[in-house]
N, C-alpha and C positions, 0 to 999 in steps of 0.2 A: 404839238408839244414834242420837245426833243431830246431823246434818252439818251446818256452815251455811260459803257465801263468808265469807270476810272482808270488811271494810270496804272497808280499802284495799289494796290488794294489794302498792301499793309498803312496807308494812312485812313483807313477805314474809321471815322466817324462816330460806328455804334457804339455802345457804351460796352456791349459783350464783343467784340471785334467780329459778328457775323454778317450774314446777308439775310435780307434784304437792307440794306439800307438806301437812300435816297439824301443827296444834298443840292438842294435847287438854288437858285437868284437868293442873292443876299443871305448864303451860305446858313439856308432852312436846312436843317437836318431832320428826318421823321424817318426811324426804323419797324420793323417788323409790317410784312405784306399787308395785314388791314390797315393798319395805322396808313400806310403810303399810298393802298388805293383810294380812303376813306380825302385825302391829300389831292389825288390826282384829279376823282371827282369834281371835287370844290374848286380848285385850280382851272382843271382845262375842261371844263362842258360850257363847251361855246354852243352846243342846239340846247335851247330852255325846255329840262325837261319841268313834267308836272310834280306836286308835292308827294302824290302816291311813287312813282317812278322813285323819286330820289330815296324815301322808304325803305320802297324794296330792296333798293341798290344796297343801302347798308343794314336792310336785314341780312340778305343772303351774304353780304361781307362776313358779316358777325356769326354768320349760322356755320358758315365755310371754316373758320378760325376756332370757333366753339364746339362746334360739334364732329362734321365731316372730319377733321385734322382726325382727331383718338379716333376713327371710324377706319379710316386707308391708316392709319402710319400705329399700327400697336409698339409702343414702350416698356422697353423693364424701367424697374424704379430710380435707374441712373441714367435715364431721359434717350436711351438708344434705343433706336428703330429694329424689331426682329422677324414683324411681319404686318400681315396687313388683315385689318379685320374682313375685308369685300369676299374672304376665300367662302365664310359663312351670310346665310340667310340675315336680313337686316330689316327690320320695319322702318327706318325711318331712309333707307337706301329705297326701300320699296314704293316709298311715298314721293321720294326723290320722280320716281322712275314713271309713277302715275300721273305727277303731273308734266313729267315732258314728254311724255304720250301727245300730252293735250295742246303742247304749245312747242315751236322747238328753240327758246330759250327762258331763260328765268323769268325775266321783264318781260312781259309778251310784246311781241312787235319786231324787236332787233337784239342784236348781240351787245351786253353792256359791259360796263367795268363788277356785275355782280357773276358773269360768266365767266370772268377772269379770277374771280376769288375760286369757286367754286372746281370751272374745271380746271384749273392750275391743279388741286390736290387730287383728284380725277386721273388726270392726266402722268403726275408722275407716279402712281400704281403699277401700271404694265412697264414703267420704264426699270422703278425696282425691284418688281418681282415679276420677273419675263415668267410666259407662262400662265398669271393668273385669266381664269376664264371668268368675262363679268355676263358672260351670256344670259342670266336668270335675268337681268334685267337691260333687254334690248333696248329702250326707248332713254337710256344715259350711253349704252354702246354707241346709238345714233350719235345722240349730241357731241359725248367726246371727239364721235369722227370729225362732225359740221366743226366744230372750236379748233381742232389739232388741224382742219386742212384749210384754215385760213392766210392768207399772206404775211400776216403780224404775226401769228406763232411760228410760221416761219424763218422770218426776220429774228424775233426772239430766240431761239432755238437750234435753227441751222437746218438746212434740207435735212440730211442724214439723220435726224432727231425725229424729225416729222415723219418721212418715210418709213423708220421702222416704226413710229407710232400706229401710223393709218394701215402698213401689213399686220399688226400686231391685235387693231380691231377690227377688219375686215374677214382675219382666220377666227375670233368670236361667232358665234350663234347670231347678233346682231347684224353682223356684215352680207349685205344681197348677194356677194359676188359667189360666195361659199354655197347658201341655197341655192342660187339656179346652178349650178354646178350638180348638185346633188339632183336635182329634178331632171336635168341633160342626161345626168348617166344612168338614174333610174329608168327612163322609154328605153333604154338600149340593151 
């Protein structure tokens, strides 16, 4: 499947003129990020997944959009971003964090279009608030690393996006490279 910007962006499509929007073959238009993976799913899964799989896929869409969103991105009442909830303890971040202990993606098996919901608002955290430590919960440090050092968020993104992202979680509590560091200089 093949994504490209648009031209111009002021012929943008969405009925609010924002992003995400999406206008495919015979000029489908489907805005806001779940709505367009919930889209791409259906569209382009050419390996047949199972009925449980596909579930998941748009539980975690819908969990990512419902819940996670007010979770990373805190709002005043005129819809602007001022901080991010992850700075505090989170039970349902914690439960996030316990089951990819267990597995290291959503769907267990492979990376899907539900790890695209998910760590997309994940991901842009540390890009908006440089600085925040998600270290209390190493086993989403992981994942983010595994999702942000993939070819495709590359591609999407730009090196330079990725690079500060992956230095950004490796100086985390998460990152191996920071403990053995500390263990190397601890014998000495």
């Amino acid at each position: 499947l093949e994504i490209k910007m648009a031209d111009n962006l002021g012929e943008n499509p969405h009925p609010f003129k924002q992003i995400p929007c999406l206008v495919d073959d015979d000029d489908v238009v489907v805005f806001e990020s779940g709505a367009i993976l919930v889209y791409l799913l259906n569209k382009a899964s050419s390996k047949k997944l199972s009925e449980s799989q596909k579930a998941s896929i748009l539980s975690w869409i819908s969990w990512a959009n419902a819940s996670l969103d007010p979770i990373c991105f805190l709002e005043t009442p005129d819809g602007k971003v001022y901080d991010t909830g992850l700075k505090k303890p989170n039970r349902r971040i914690d439960t996030l964090d316990s089951l990819l202990g267990e597995q290291d993606y959503l769907v267990p098996g492979e990376f899907t279009i539900a790890d695209v919901a998910v760590a997309a608002y994940l991901l842009y955290v540390p890009q908006f608030f440089p600085g925040v430590d998600l270290s209390r919960w190493p086993n989403i440090v992981r994942y983010m690393k595994d999702c942000a050092s993939r070819d495709a968020y590359k591609d999407a993104f730009g090196e330079r996006v990725q690079g500060i992202l992956i230095e950004s979680l490796n100086n985390m509590n998460g990152g191996d490279e920071k403990e053995e560091k500390k263990k190397l200089f601890g014998m000495f």
